[in-house]
C-alpha positions in Angstrom: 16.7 -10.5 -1.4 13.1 -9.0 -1.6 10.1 -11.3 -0.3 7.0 -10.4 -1.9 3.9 -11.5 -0.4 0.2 -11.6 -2.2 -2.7 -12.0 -0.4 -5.2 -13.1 -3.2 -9.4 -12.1 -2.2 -12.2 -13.6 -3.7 -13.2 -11.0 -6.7 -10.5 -8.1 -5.5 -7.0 -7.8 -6.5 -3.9 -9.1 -5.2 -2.4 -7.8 -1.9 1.0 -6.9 -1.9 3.7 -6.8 0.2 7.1 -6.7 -0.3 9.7 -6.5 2.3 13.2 -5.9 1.6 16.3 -7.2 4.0 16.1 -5.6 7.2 18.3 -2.7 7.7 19.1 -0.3 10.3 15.3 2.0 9.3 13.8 -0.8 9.4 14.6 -2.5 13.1 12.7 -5.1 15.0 10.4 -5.9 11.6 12.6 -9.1 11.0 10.7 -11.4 13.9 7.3 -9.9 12.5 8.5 -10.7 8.7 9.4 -14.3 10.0 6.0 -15.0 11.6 4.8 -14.0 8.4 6.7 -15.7 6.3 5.6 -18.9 8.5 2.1 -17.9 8.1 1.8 -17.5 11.8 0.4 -14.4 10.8 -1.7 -13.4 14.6 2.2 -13.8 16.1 3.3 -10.9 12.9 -0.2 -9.0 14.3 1.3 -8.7 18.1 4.8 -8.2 16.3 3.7 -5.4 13.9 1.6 -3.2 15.7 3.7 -1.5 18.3 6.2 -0.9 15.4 3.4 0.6 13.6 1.8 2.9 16.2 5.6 4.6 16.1 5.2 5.3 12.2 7.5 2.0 11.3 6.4 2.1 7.3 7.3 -1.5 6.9 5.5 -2.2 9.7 2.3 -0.3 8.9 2.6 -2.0 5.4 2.4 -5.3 6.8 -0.1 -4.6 8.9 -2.1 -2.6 6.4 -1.9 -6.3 4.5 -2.8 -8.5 7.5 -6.3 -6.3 8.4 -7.3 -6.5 4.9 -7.0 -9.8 3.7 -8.0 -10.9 7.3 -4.7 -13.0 8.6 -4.6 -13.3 12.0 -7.0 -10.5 12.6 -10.9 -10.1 11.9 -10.9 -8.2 8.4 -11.2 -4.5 9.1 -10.8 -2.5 5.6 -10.6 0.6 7.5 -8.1 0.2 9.3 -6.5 -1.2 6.8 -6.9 2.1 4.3 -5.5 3.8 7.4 -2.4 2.2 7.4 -1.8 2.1 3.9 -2.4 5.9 3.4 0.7 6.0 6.4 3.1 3.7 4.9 2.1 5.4 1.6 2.9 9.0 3.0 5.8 7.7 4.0 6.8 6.4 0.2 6.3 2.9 0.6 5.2 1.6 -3.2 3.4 -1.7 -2.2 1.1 0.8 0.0 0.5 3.3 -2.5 -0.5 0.5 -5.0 -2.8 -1.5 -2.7 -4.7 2.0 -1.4 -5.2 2.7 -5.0 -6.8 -0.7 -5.3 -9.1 -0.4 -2.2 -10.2 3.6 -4.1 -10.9 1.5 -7.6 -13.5 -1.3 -5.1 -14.2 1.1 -2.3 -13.1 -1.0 0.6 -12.4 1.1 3.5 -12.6 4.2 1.9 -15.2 5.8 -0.9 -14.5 4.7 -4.5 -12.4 7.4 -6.0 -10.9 6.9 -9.4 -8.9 10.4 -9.3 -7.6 9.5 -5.7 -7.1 5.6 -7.2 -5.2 7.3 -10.3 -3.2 9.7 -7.9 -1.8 6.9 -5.8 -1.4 4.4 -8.7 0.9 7.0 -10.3 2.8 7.4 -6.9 2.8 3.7 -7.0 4.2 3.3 -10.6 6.7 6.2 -10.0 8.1 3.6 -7.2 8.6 1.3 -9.5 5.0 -0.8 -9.0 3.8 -2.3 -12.1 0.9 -2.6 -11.2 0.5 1.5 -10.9 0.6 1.9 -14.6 -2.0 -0.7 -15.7 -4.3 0.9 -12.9 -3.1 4.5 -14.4 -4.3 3.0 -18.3 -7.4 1.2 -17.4 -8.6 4.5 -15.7 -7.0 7.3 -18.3 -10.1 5.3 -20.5 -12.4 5.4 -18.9 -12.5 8.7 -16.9 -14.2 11.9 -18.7 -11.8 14.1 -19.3 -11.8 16.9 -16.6 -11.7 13.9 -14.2 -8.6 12.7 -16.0 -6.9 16.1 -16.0 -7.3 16.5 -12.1 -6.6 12.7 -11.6 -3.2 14.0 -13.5 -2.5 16.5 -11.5 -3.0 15.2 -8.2 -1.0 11.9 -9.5 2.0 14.6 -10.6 1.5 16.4 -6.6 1.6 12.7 -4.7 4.6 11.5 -6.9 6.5 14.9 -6.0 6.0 14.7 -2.4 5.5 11.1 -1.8 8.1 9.1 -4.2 10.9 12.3 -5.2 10.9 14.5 -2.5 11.2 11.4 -0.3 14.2 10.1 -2.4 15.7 13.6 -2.4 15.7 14.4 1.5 
């Protein structure tokens, strides 16, 4: 079973964070996903972060989540962009979708629509729905040299972050 959590902001687009069953990769998230789950999130916050400063995606995901929509920790888009760019790197989908969000609104990083495109095609290649309506709302309105190196920056992030990941 998958539990999907969205975080809705005022004006901005969903959160999202999905976290599958706990496996063996994924140890000691369980408690954190139960605080969340419980909405206890500042008990997920103490929960999360040690998993996350050992590179724990899942954990870094959530945690990405928590700091930008402001649960149980003051909002800090930063830090929040930082931690989605790691679970991201790592070839986590729900992070490469929600850091292409904060490039399209420019919280926590610059607005970037060819880094929003790259990571939204990472995020589609995942399996994210929401990476392709991101990828067609900005193939329209980006001039077309834009597009072409949003293209092939998206082609570079899904080889290295979704296939190359897959493949070992």
């Amino acid at each position: 079973m998958l539990t999907r959590i969205s975080v809705m902001l005022p004006g901005l687009a969903a959160l999202v964070l999905a976290l599958a069953p706990v496996n063996a990769g994924a140890a000691g998230i369980s408690p954190a996903q139960k605080a969340i789950e419980q909405g206890q999130y500042g008990v997920a916050v103490k929960r999360l972060k040690p998993l996350a400063a050992r590179g724990n995606a899942r954990a870094e995901e959530a945690l990405a989540v928590l700091y930008d929509a402001g649960r149980g920790v003051a909002p800090d888009p930063v830090l929040a962009a930082k931690l989605y760019r790691e679970a991201a790197l790592q070839g986590s989908g729900a992070a490469q979708l929600n850091l292409a969000n904060l490039y399209l609104e420019g919280r926590g990083v610059a607005v970037s629509p060819v880094l929003a495109y790259a990571w939204a095609d990472a995020a589609a290649a995942s399996g994210e729905a929401g990476g392709q309506k991101i990828i067609d709302r900005l193939a329209r309105l980006m001039p077309l040299a834009q597009f072409r190196k949003a293209q092939s920056l998206g082609q570079r992030y899904v080889d290295l972050y979704v296939i190359n990941l897959r493949t070992g």
